[in-house]
N, C-alpha and C positions, 0 to 999 in steps of 0.2 A: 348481339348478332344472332339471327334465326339459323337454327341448323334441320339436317333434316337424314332420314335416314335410308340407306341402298342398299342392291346387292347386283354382283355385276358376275357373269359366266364366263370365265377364261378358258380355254380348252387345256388340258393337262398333255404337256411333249415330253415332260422329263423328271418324271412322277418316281421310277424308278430307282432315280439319283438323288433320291430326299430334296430337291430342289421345286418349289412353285411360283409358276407368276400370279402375284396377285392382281399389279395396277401396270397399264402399258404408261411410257412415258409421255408427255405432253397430254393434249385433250382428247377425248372420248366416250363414248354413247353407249346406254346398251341396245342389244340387236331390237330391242321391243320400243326402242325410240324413248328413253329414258334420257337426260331427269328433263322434266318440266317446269322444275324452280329455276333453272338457272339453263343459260344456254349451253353448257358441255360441263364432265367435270375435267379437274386438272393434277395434274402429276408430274410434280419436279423435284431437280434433288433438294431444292430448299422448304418443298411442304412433307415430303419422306423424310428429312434429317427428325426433327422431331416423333414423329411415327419409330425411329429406329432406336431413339433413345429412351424412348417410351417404353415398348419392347423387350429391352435393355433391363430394364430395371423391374417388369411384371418381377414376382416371386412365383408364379403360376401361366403354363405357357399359354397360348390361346390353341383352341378347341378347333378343331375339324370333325364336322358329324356328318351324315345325311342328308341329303334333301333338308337342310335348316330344320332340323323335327325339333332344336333347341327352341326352335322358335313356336312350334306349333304344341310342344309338350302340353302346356298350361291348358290349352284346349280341348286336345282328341284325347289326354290322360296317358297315351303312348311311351315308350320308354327312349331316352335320345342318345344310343351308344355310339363314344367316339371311333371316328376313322381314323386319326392322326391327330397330334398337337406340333407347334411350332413353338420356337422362342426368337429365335433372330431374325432379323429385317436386315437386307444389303440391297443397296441400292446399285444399279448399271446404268450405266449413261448411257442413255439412246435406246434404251431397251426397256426400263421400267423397276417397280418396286419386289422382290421378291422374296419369297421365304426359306430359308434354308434349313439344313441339320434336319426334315421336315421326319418325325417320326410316326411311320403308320402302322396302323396293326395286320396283324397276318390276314384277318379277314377283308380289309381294305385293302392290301397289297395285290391280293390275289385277284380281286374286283379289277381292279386297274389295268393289272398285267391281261387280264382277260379279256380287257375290253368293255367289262362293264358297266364301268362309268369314265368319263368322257371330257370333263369339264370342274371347274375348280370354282369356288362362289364365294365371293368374301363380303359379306357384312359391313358396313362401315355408315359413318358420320360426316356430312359435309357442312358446307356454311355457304350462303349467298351468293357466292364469286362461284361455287363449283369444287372448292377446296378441299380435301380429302383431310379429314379431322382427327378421327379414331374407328381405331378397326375393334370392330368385337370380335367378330370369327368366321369362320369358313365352313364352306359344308361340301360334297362332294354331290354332283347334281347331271343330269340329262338335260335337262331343263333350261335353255340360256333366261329363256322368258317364265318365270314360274305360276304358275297357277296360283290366285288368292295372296296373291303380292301385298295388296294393302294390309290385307288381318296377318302377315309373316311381317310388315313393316311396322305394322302399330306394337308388335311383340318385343319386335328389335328394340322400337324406341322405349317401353318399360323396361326391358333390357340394361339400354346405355343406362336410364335412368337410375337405375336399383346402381349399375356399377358407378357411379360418377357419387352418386351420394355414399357410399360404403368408401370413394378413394376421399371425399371430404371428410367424413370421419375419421378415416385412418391420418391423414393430412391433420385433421384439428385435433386427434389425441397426442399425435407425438409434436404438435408447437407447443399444446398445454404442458405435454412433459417436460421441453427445453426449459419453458418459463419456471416451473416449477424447481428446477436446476438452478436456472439464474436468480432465482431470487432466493431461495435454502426455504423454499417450502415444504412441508411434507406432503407426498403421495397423495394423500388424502383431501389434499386441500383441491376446493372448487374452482369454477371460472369467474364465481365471484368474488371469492379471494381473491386471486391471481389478479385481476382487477383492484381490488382495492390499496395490493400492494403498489402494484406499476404506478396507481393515483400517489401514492403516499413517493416514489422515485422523482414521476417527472413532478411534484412538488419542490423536493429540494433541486433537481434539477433548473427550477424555471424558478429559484428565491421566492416561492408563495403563489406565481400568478397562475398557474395551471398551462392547461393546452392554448391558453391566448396568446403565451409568450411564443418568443419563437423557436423554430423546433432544434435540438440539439444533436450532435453526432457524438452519439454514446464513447460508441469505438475509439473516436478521435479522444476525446476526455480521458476515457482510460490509457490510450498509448501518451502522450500528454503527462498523464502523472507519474507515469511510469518511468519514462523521462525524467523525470524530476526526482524519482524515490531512487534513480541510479547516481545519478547527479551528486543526492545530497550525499548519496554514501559513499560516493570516490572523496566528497570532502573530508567525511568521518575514519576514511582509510591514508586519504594524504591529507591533511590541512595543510591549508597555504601559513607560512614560517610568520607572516609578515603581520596578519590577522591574528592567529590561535596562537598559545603558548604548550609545548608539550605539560604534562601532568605532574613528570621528576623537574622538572627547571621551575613549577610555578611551589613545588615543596623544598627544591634548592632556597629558589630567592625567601622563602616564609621565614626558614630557620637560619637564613644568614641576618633577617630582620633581625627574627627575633634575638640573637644571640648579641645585633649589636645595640639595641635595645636595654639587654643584660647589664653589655657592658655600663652606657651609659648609666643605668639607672644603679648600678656597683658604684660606679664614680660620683654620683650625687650624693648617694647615703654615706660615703665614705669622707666625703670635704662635708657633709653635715657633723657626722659625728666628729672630722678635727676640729670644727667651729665649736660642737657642744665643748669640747674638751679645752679648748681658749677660753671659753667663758667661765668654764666651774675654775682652772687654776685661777682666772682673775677672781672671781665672788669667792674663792676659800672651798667651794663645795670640792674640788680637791687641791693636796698638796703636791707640791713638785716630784716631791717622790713617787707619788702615783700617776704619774703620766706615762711610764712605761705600762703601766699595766692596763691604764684606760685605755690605750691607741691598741692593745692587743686585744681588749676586750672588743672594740668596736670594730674588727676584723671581723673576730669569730662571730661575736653578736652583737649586733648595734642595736638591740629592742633591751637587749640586757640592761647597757651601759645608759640607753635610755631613761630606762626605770631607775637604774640608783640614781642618775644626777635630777630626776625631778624629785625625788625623796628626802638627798642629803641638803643638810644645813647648811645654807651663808656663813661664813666666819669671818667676820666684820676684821677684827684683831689680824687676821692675817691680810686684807687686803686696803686698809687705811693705817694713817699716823695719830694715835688718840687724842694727841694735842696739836694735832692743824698744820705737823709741822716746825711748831712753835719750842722754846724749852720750855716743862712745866713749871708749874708758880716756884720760886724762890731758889732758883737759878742761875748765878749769872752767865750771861752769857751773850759777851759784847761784840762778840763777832756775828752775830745773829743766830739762825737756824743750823746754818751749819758749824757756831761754836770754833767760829776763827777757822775752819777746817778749806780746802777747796771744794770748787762748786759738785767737782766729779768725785770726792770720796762720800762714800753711803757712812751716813751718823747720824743715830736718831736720839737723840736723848728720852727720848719716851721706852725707847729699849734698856736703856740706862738705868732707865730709875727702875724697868719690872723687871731687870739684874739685880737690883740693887748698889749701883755704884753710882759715883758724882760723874756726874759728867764732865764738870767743868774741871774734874781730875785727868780725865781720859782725854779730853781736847787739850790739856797742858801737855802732859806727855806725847802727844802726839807731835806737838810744835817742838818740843826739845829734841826729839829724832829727827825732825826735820831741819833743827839747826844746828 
């Protein structure tokens, strides 16, 4: 939208009281039948809300000089000493836009109080409709209609200009710096870094596609996982009983394994070595007499007891009958094997004979006791 630039002569009533009106409320002309872009301009409280906020936030008040000599400096080379500065904008309903807290100088004070000047001249920016946009400054004037209006208006608009590109720089140094924040750049870094980093962002942002993908709400992503990194951590402070196992009950249950594990594998090696020890009494690798001492050993150490019974010798003689059974050759012995004896008394005659005595002496006697 085209803007364009004014200055409008308000008479000064209350000059005294740091108080000025800049802009009357609703539409308005100047006396020299001004503006001609547009048919009035306009002033409400919804196009002064902005103006006041505006205001609000200068670091630097705005200027009150002269007959606008800010304007003519650059020309006639002349010097532009302030008459007063302002900082506040309030708005009146029904009355118009005004400046308060207005601080002048003695030399200006005195001018006023004396009647010297007359009228109050504000500088400003409008737009198409008549819209009061930005005010640059005020100057204290005679003059409702000013002489050389155009060359004081084309000064205004270098003016705005200089000031509108000095508030975009200031505007685009401190985004660069937020960015530079957000993203842990150093100070030093350019606007073409800061660019190539944001590229490399909405990259992961958008899984590869770029700015084709659709656009993403940062803010919402991060509250979102934030969400999430509370979430997980209420589980990592209470786990649910039903899911997770505490850390002492998952080292309870290892070592009641293990211990019955122990046991068990105590009880295998322990019926292994009574089996070792049935087998050597029967094959002779030990005698009866040493079965106390094998069952003890294989308590304390069953690798021990291991290693002698794979070492010691079979002994044949202790675990058969050398003759089958049988009495040997030239024996009688009409009762059979067991020599007339019963089925259940133990008599070998092969013990007999490596005694040295008859058997068939020993099975007679035996039958005479029994008759």
């Amino acid at each position: 939208m085209k803007t364009f630039i004014a200055a409008l002569a308000i008479e000064i009533t209350k000059a005294t009281h740091g108080t000025i009106q800049l802009f009357p409320a609703g539409e308005f002309r100047a006396v020299d039948g001004r503006p001609t872009e547009c048919d009035h301009w306009l002033m409400t409280a919804e196009i002064a809300q902005p103006l006041i906020e505006t205001a609000a936030l200068r670091k630097t008040p705005y200027v009150i000089d002269y007959e606008h000599q800010t304007l003519h400096a650059t020309k006639n080379g002349k010097p532009a000493p302030a008459a007063g500065f302002f900082h506040t904008l309030e708005w009146r309903e029904g009355e118009g836009l005004f400046a308060i807290n207005v601080e002048w100088t003695d030399a200006a004070a005195a001018m006023i109080a004396n009647g010297e000047y007359r009228y109050i001249s504000p500088v400003f920016n409008f737009d198409e409709s008549g819209h009061v946009r930005v005010i640059l400054h005020a100057a204290l004037t005679n003059t409702p209609a000013l002489d050389g209006m155009d060359e004081a208006m084309l000064a205004a608009t270098s003016l705005l200009a200089a000031a509108s590109t000095t508030e975009d720089h200031t505007e685009m140094d401190e985004l660069l710096e937020r960015l530079r924040w957000m993203l842990n750049l150093p100070i030093t870094s350019t606007a073409e870094d800061i660019i190539a980093e944001l590229d490399k962002l909405i990259g992961q942002l958008s899984d590869g596609v770029g700015t084709a993908a659709a656009s993403v709400n940062l803010l919402q992503i991060l509250t979102d996982n934030n969400t999430q990194l509370a979430a997980l951590s209420a589980q990592v402070d209470n786990p649910d009983p039903a899911r997770f196992v505490a850390v002492e009950v998952m080292h309870q249950a290892v070592a009641e394994a293990a211990a019955s594990a122990n046991s068990n594998l105590a009880a295998l090696a322990q019926k292994e070595c009574d089996d070792l020890i049935t087998a050597a009494l029967s094959d002779g690798r030990l005698l009866p007499a040493q079965k106390t001492w094998a069952t003890s050993l294989a308590k304390s150490n069953p690798d021990s007891l291991k290693s002698f019974l794979s070492k010691a010798p079979k002994i044949v003689a202790l675990t058969q009958s050398q003759t089958g059974g049988k009495p040997p050759a030239g024996i009688d012995n009409p009762a059979g094997t067991s020599l007339g004896l019963d089925n259940n008394e133990e008599f070998d005659p092969a013990i007999c004979s490596l005694m040295g005595t008859d058997a068939a002496e020993i099975a007679k006697f035996i039958s005479e006791k029994k008759a």
